[in-house]
N, CA, C and O atoms as a GROMACS GRO file, in nm:
protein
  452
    1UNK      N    1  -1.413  -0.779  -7.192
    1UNK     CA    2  -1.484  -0.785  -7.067
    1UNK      C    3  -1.391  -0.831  -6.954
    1UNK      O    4  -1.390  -0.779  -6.842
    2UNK      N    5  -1.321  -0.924  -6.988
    2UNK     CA    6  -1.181  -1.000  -6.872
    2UNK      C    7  -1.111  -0.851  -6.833
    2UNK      O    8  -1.092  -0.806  -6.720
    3UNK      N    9  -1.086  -0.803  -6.933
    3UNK     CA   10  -1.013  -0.678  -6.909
    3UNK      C   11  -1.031  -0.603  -6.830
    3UNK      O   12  -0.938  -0.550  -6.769
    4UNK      N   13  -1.184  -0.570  -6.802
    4UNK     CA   14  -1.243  -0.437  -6.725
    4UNK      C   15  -1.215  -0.553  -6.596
    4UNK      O   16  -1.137  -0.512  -6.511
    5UNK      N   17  -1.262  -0.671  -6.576
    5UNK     CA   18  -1.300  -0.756  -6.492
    5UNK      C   19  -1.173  -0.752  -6.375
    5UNK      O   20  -1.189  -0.744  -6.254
    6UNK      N   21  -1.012  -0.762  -6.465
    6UNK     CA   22  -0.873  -0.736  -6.425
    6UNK      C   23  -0.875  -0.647  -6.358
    6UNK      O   24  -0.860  -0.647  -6.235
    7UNK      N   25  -0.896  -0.540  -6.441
    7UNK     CA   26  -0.875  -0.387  -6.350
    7UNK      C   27  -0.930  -0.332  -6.255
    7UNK      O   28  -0.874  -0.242  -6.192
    8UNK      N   29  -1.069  -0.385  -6.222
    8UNK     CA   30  -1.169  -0.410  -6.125
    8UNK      C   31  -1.081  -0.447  -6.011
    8UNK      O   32  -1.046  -0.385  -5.910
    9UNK      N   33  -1.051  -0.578  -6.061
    9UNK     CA   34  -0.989  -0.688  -5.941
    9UNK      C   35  -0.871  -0.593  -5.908
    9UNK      O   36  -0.877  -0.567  -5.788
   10UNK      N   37  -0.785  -0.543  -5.958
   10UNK     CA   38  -0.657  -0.450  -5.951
   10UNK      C   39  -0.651  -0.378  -5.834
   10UNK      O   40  -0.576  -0.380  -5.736
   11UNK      N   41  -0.790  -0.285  -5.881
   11UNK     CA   42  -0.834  -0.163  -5.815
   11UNK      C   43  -0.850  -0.203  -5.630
   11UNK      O   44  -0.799  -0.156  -5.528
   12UNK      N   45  -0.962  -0.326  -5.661
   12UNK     CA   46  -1.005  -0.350  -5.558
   12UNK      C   47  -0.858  -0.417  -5.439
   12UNK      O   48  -0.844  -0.405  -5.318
   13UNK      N   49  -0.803  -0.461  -5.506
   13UNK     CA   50  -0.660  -0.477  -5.426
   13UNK      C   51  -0.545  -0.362  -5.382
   13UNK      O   52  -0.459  -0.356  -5.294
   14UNK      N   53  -0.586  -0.286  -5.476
   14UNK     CA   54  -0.524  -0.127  -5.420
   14UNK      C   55  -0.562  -0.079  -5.334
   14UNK      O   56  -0.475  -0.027  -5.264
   15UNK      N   57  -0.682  -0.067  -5.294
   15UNK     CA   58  -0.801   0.009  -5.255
   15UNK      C   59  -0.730  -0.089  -5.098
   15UNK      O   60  -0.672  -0.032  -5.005
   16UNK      N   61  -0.752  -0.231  -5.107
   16UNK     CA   62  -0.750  -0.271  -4.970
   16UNK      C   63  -0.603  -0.239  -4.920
   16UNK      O   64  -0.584  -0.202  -4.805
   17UNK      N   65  -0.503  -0.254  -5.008
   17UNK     CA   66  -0.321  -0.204  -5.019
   17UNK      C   67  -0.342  -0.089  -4.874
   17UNK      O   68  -0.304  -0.094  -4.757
   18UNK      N   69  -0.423   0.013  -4.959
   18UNK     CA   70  -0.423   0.150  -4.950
   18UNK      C   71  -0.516   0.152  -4.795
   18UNK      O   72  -0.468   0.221  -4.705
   19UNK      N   73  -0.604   0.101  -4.777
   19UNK     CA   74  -0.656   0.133  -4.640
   19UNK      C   75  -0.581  -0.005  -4.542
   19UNK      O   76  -0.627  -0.040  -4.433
   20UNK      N   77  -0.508  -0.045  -4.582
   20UNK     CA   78  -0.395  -0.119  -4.474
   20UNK      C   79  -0.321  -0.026  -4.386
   20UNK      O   80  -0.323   0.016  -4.270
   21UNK      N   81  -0.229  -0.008  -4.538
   21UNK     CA   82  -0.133   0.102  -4.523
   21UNK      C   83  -0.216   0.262  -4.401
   21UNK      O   84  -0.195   0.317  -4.292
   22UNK      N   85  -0.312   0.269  -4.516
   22UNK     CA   86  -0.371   0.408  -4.379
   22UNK      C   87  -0.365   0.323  -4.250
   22UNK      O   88  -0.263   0.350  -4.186
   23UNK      N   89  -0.441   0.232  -4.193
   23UNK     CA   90  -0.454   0.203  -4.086
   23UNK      C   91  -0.316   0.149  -4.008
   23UNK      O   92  -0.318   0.140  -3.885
   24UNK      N   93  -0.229   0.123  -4.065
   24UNK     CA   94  -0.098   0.132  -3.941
   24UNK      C   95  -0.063   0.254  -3.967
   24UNK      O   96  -0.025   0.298  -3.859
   25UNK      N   97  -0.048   0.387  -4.095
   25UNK     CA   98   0.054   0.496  -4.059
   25UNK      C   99  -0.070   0.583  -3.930
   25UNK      O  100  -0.043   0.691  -3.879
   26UNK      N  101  -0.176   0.520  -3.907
   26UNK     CA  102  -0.264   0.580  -3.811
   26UNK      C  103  -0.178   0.534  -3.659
   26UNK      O  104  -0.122   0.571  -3.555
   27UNK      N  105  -0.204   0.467  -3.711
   27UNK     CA  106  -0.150   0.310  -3.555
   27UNK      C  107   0.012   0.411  -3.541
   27UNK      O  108   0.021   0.494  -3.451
   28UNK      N  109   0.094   0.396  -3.610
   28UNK     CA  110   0.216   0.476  -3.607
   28UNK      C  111   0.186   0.566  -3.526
   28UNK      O  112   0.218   0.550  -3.408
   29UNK      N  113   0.126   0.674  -3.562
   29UNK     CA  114   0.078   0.840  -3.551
   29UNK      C  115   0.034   0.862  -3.388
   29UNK      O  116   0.067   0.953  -3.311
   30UNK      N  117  -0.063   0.733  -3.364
   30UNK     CA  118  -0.118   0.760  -3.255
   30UNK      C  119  -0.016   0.684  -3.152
   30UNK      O  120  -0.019   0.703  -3.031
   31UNK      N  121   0.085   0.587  -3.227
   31UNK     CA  122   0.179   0.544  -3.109
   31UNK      C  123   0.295   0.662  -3.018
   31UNK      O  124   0.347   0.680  -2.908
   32UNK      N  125   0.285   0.724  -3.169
   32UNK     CA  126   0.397   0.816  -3.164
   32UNK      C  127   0.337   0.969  -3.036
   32UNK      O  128   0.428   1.038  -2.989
   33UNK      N  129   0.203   1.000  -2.999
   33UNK     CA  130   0.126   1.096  -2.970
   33UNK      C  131   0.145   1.008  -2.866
   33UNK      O  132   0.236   1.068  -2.809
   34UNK      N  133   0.125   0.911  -2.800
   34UNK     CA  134   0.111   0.868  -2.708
   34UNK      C  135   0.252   0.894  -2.590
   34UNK      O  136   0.263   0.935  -2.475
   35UNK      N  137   0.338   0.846  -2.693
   35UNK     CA  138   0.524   0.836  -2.638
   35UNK      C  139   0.516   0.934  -2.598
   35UNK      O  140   0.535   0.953  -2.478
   36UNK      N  141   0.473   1.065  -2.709
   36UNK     CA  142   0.525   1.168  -2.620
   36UNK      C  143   0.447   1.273  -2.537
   36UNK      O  144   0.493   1.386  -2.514
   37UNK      N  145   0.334   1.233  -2.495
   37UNK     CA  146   0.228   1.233  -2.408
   37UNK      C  147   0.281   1.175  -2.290
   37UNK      O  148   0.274   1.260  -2.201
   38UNK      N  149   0.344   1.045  -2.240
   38UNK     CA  150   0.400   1.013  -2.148
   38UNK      C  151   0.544   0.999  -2.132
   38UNK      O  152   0.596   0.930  -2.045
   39UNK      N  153   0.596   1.058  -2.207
   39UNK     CA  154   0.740   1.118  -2.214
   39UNK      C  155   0.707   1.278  -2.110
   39UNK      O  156   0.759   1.301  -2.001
   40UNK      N  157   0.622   1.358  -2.174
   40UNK     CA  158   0.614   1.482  -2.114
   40UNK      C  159   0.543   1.459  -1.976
   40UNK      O  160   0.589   1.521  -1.881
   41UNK      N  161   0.430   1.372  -1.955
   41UNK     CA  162   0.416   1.348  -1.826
   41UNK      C  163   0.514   1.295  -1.713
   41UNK      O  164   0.512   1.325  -1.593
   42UNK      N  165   0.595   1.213  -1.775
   42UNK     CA  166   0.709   1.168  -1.656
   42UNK      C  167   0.811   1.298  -1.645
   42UNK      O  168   0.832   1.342  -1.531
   43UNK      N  169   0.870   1.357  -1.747
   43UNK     CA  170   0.947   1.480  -1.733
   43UNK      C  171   0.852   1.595  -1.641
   43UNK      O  172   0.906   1.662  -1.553
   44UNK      N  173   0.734   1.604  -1.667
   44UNK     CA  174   0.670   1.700  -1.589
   44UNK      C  175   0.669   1.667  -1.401
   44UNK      O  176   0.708   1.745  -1.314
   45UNK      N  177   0.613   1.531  -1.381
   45UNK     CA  178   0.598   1.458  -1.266
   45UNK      C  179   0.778   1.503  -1.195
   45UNK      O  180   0.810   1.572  -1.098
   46UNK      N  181   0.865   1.420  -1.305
   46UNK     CA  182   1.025   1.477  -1.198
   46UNK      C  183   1.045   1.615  -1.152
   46UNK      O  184   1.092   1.650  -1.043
   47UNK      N  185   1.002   1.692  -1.252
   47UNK     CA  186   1.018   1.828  -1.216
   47UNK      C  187   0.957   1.863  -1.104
   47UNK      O  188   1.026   1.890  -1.005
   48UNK      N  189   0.838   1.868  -1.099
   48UNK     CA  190   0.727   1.935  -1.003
   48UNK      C  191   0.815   1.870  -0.846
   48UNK      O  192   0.844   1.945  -0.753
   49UNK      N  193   0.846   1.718  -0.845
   49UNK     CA  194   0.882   1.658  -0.746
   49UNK      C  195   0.984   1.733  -0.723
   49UNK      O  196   0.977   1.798  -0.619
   50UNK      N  197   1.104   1.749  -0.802
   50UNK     CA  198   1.227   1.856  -0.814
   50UNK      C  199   1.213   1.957  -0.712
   50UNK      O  200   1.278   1.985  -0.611
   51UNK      N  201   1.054   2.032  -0.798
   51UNK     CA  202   1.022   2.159  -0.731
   51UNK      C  203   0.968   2.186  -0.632
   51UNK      O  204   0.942   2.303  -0.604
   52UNK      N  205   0.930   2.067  -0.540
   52UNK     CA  206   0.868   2.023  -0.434
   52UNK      C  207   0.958   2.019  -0.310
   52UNK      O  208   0.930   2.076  -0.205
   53UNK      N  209   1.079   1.940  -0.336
   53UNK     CA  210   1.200   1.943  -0.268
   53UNK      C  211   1.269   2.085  -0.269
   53UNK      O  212   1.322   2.116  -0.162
   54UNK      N  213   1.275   2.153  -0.347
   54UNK     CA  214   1.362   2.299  -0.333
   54UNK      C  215   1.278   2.345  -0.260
   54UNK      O  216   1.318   2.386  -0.151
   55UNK      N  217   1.129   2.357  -0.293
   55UNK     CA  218   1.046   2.462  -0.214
   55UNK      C  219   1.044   2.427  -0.075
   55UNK      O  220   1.004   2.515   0.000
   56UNK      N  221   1.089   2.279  -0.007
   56UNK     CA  222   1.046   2.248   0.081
   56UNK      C  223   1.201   2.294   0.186
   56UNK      O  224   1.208   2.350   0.296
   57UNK      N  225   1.300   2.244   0.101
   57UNK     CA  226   1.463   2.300   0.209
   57UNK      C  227   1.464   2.439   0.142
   57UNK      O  228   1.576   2.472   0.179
   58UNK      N  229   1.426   2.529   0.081
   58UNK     CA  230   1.406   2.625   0.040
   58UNK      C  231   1.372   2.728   0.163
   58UNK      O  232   1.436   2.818   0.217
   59UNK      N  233   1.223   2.663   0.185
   59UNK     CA  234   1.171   2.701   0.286
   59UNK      C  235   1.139   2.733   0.449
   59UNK      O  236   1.076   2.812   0.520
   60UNK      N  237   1.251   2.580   0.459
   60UNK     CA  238   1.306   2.512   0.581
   60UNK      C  239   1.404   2.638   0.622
   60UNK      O  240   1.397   2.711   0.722
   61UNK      N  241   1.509   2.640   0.499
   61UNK     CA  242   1.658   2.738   0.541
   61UNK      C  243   1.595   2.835   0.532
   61UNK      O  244   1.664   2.917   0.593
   62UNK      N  245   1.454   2.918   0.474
   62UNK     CA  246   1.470   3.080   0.483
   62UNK      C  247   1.383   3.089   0.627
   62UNK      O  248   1.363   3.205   0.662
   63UNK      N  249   1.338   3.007   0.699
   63UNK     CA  250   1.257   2.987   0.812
   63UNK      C  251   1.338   2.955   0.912
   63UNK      O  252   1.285   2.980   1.021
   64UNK      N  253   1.454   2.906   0.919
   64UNK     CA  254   1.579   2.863   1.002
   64UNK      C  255   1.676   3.013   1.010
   64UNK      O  256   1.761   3.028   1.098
   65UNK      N  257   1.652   3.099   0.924
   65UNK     CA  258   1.735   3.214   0.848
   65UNK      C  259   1.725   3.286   0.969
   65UNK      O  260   1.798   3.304   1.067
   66UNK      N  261   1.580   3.332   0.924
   66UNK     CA  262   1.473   3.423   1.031
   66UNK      C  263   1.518   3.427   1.134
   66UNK      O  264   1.599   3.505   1.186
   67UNK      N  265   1.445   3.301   1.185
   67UNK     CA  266   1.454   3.291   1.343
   67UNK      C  267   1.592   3.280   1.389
   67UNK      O  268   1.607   3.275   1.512
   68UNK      N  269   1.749   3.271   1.280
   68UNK     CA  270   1.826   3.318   1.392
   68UNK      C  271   1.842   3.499   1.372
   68UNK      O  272   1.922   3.560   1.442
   69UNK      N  273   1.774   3.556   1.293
   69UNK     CA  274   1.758   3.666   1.267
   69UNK      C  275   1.695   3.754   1.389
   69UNK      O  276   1.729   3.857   1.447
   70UNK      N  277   1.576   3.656   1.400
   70UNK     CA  278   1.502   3.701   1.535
   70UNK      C  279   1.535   3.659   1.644
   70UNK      O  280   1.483   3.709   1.743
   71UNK      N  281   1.613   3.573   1.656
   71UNK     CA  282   1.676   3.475   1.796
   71UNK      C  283   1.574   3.429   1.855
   71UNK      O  284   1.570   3.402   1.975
   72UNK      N  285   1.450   3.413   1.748
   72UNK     CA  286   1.319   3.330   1.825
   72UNK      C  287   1.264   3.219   1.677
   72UNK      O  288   1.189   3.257   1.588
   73UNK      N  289   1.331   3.075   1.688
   73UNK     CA  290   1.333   2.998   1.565
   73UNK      C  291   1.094   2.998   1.546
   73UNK      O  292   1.023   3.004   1.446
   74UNK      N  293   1.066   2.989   1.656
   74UNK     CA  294   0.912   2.994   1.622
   74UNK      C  295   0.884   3.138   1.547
   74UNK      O  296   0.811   3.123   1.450
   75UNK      N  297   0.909   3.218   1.562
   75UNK     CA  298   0.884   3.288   1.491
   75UNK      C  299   0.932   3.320   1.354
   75UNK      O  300   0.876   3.396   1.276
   76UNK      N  301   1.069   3.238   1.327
   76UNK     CA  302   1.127   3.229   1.193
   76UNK      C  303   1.031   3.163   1.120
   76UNK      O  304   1.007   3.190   1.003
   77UNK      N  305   0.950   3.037   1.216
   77UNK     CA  306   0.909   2.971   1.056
   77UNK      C  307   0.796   3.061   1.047
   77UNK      O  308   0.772   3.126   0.945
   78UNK      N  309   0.713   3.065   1.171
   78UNK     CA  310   0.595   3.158   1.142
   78UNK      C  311   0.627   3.260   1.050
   78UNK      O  312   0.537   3.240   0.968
   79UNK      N  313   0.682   3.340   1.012
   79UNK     CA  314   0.753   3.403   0.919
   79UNK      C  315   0.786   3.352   0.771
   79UNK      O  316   0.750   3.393   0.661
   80UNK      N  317   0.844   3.278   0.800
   80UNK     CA  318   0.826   3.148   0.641
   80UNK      C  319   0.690   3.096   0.633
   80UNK      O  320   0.653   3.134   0.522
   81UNK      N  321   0.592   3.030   0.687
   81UNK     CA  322   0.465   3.011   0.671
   81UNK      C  323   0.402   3.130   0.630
   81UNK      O  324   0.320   3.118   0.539
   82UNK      N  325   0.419   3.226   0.671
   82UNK     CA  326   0.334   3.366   0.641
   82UNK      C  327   0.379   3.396   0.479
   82UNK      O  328   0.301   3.439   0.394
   83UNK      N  329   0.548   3.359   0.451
   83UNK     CA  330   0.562   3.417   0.325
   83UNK      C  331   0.464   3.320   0.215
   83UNK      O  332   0.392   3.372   0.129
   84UNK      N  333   0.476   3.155   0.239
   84UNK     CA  334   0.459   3.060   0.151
   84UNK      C  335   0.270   3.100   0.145
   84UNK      O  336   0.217   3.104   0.034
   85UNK      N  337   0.206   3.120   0.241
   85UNK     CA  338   0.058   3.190   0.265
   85UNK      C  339   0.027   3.317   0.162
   85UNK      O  340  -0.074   3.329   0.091
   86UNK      N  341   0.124   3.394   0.170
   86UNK     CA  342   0.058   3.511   0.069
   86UNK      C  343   0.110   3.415  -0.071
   86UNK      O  344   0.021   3.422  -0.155
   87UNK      N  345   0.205   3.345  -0.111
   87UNK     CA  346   0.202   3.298  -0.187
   87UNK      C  347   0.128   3.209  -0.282
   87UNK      O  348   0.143   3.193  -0.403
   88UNK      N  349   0.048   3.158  -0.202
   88UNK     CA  350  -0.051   3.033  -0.226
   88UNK      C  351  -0.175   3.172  -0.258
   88UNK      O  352  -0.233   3.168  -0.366
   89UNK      N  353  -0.207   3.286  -0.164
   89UNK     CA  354  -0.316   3.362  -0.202
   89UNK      C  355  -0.270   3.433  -0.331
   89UNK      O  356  -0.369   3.477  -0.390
   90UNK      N  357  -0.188   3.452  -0.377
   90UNK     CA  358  -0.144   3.532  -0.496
   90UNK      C  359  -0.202   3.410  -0.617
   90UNK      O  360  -0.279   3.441  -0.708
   91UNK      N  361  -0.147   3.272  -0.596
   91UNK     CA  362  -0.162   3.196  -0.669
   91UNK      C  363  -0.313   3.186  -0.710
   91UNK      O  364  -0.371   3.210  -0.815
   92UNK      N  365  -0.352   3.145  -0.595
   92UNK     CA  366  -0.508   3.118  -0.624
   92UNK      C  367  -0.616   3.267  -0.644
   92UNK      O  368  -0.723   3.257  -0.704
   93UNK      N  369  -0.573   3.385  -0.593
   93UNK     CA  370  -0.613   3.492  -0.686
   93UNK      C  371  -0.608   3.470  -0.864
   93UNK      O  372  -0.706   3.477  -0.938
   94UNK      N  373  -0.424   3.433  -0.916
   94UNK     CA  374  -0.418   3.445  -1.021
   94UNK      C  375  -0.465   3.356  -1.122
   94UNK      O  376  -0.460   3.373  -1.244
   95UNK      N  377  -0.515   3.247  -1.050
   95UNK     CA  378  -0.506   3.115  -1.111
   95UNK      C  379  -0.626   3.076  -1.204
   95UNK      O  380  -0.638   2.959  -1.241
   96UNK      N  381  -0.737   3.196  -1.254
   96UNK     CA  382  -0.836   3.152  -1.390
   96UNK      C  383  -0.761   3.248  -1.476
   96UNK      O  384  -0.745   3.216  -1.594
   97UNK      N  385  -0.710   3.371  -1.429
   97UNK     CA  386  -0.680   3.458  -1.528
   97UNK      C  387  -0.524   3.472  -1.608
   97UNK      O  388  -0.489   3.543  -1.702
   98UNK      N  389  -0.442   3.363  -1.518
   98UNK     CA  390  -0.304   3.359  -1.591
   98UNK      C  391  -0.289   3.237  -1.529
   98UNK      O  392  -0.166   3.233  -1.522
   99UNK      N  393  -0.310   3.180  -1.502
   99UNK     CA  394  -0.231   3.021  -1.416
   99UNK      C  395  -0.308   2.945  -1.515
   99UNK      O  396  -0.245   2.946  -1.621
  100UNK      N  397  -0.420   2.879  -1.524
  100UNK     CA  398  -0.556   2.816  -1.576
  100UNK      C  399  -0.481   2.833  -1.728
  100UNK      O  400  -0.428   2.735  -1.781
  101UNK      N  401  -0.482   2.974  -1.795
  101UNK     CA  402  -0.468   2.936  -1.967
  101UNK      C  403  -0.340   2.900  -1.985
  101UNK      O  404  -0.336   2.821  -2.080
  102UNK      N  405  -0.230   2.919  -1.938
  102UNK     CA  406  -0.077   2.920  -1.966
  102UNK      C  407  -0.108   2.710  -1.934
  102UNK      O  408  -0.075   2.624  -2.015
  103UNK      N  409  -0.153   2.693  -1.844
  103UNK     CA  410  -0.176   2.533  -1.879
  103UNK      C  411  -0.246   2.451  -1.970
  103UNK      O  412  -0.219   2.344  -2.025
  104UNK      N  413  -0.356   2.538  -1.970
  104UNK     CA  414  -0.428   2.456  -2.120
  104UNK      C  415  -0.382   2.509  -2.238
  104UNK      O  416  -0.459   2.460  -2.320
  105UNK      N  417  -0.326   2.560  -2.281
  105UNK     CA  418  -0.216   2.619  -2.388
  105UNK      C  419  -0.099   2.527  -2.368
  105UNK      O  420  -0.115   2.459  -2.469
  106UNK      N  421  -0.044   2.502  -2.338
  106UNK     CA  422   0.091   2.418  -2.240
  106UNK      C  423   0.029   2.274  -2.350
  106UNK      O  424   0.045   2.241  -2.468
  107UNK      N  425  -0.036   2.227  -2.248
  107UNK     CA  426  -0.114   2.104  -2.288
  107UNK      C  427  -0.137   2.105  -2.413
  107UNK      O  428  -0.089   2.011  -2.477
  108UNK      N  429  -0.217   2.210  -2.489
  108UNK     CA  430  -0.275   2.233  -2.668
  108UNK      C  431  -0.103   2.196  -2.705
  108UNK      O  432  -0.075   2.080  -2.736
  109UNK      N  433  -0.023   2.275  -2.701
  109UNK     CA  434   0.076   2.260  -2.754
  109UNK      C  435   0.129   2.126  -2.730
  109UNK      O  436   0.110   2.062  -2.833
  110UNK      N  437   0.180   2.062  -2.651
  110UNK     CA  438   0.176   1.882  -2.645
  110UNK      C  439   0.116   1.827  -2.707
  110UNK      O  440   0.166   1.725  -2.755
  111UNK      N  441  -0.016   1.859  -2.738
  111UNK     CA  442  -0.096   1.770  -2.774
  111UNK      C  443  -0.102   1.768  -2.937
  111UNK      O  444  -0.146   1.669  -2.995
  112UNK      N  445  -0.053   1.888  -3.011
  112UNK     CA  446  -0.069   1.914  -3.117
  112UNK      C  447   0.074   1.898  -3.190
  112UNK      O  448   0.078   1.936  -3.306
  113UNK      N  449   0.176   1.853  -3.139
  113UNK     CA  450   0.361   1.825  -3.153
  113UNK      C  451   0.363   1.708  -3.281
  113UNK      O  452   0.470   1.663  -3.322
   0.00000   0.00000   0.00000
């Protein structure tokens, strides 16, 4: 009877071993999902800022371009405003049917690494 009583007791110390162990390689898992959850958010944030600055002297010099093109600088940028305008309408035309999934796909994939 001691015997079964041992192995009982054994078990029951495995058993708690065993859901320790699960509960930090969880704790691990979800530390690790997290890192690189805000690993990819700060790399994303520099970029966009990156891409914020090009688009902006980007935009400046092809609007400065123009207008000595036209020898009328108001009408250079008006000209650069007009391009960055159809741009923004292209965007927001495209943006449930190819902009919208290529991000939540983007994201699935992060999230699933």
């Amino acid at each position: 009877m001691e015997e079964v009583k041992d192995k009982i007791e054994d078990l029951t110390n495995h058993l708690g071993d065993l859901g320790e162990t699960f509960y930090k390689l969880t704790l691990i898992k979800a530390t690790e999902k997290a890192a690189q959850l805000v690993a990819g958010a700060v790399t994303t944030v520099a970029v966009c800022v990156t891409g914020l600055f090009v688009l902006l002297f980007g935009g400046l010099a092809l609007s400065w371009w123009l207008g000595d093109l036209l020898n009328n600088r108001i009408g250079g940028f008006l000209l650069g405003a007009l391009f960055f305008l159809v741009l923004m309408i292209v965007a927001l035309l495209l943006r449930k049917k190819i902009i919208s999934p290529f991000i939540k796909n983007l994201i699935a994939r992060k999230a699933y690494e």
